[in-house]
N, C-alpha and C positions, 0 to 999 in steps of 0.2 A: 788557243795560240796556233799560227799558224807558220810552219816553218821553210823555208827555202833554202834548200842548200844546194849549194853551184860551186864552180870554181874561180870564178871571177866578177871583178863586177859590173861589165856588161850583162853579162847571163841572170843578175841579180836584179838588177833594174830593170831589164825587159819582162822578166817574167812578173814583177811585180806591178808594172804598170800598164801591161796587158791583164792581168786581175781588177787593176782599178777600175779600167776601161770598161771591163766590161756590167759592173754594178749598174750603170747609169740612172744614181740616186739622185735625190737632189737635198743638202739640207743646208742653212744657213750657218755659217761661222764670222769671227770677229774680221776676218782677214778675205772674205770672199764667199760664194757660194759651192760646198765642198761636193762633188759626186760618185767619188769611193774611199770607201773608208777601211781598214782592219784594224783590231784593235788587238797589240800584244803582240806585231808581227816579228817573228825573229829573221835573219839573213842569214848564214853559216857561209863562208869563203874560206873554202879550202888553200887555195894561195893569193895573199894580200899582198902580195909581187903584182899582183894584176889588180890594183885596186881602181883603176882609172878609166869609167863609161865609156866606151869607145861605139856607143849605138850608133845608125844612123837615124833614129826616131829621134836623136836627142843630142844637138851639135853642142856638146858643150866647149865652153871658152877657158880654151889651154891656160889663157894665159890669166885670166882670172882664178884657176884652180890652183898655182902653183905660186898668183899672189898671196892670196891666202894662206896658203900653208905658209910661207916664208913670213907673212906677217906671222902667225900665229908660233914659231918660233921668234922671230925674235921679242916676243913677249911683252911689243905694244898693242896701244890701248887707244892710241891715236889716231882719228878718223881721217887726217891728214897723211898720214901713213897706207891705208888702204884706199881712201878713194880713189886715186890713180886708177885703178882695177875696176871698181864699181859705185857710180855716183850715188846706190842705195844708201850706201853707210852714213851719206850726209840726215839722208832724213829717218834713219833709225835714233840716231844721237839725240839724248838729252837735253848736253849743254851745248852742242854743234863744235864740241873739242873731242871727245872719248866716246869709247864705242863701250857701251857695259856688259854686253856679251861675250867680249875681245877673248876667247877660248886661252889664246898664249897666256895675256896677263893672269887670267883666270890661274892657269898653270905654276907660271911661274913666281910672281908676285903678290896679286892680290888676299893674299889670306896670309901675309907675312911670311911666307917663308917659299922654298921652293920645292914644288910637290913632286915635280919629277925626280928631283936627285934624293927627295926620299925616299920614294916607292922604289926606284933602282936600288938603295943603299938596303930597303928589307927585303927584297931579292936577291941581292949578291948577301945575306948574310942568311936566310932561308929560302930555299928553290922552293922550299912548300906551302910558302905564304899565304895565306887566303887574306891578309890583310893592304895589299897591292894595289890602294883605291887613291886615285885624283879627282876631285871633287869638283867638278864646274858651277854648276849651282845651289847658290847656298837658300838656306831659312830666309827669306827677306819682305817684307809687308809693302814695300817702296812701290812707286807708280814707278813705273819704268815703262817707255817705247819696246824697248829689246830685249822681253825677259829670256835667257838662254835655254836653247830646246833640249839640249845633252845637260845629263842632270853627272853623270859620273863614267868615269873612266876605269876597269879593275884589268890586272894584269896576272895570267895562271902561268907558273912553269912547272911542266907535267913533261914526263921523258925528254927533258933536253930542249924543249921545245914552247916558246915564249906565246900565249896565246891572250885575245885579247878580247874584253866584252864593252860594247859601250850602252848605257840605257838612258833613253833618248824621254822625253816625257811626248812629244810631238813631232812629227819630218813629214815634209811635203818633199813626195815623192818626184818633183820637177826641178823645183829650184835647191830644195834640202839633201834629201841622201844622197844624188852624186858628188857632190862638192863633197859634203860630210866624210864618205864612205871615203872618198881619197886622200883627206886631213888625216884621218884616224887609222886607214891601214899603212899610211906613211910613219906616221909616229911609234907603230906600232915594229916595223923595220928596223925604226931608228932605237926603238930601245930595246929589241931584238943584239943588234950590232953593240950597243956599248955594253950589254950583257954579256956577249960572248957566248949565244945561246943559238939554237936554232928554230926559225919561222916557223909557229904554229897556224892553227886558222883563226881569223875574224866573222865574233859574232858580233851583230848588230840589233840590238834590242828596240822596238819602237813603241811607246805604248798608244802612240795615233799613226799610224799610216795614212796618209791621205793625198787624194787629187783633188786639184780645184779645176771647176767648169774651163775657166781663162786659159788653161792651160792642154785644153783635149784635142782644138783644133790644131 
């Protein structure tokens, strides 16, 4: 395993993408031909206040990062909802209505009940719960376009202080962990704030890190 700890997540994504860079592998995947890889890479961000790429290697789209997140609170599912932001989600979509990855629905709805306001409820009733887990991806054998790369979400409060791990099964280091990394240390704010606790660090758990070629120029 290989660990990065920084205090932001510029400082996270640069250093991690200058590592990729410099592999210059080459090996074939479903989605592209990959040219670095880690396997098991962790992130540690000391303040998830700063969780938002501000590289200039890497112009990300403001306003796509903060559609998302707002999709992904309001807990739909609807590709009609997020395309506005990114015409990918059309062609990720099964039935070209629902996104099956939709993180929020994920959260909120999909497994009947609502995972956030559980996992908040066995924290305010134990600060020492090791049982603080949201679940994004479940057991499922289905052909799906968009199987979801974040497999779970667990939340630790240790002295006062709300911390969060995410473990990802796969994240392409271009298009995935920025966007990711600012979904999840926002969330992590947000349930920081209705806890009434204070901002630990954001780990980020990956079990593929990877660059694709398309993406080095």
């Amino acid at each position: 395993m290989l660990i990065n700890c920084v205090n932001n997540a510029t400082e996270a994504w640069e250093w991690w993408y200058d590592r990729l860079l410099e592999q210059k592998n080459q090996q074939p995947s479903r989605d592209g031909t990959v040219v670095g890889e880690f396997l098991n890479a962790c992130t540690v961000i000391k303040d998830p206040r700063q969780g938002l790429v501000l590289s200039e290697k890497r112009n990300l789209s403001l306003k796509y990062a903060m559609g998302e997140l707002l999709w992904y609170l309001s807990g739909s599912n609807m590709v009609s909802a997020i395309s506005p932001y990114s015409k990918v989600w059309e062609k990720l979509s099964d039935d070209g209505e629902t996104v099956n990855s939709a993180y929020g629905h994920r959260i909120y709805h999909k497994f009947g009940f609502d995972q956030w306001e559980y996992v908040k409820g066995l924290l305010k009733a134990d600060h020492l719960s090791r049982q603080a887990v949201i679940h994004i991806k479940e057991p499922n054998n289905s052909y799906t376009k968009d199987l979801p790369c974040t497999i779970c979400i667990q939340y630790f409060i240790r002295g006062n202080r709300l911390h969060s791990t995410i473990y990802m099964r796969s994240n392409d280091i271009w298009m995935g962990f920025p966007y990711d990394v600012f979904c999840f240390t926002s969330l992590q704010v947000k349930m920081a704030m209705e806890l009434g606790v204070n901002l630990g660090e954001y780990h980020h758990i990956a079990g593929s890190l990877h660059l694709y070629e398309r993406n080095v120029k």
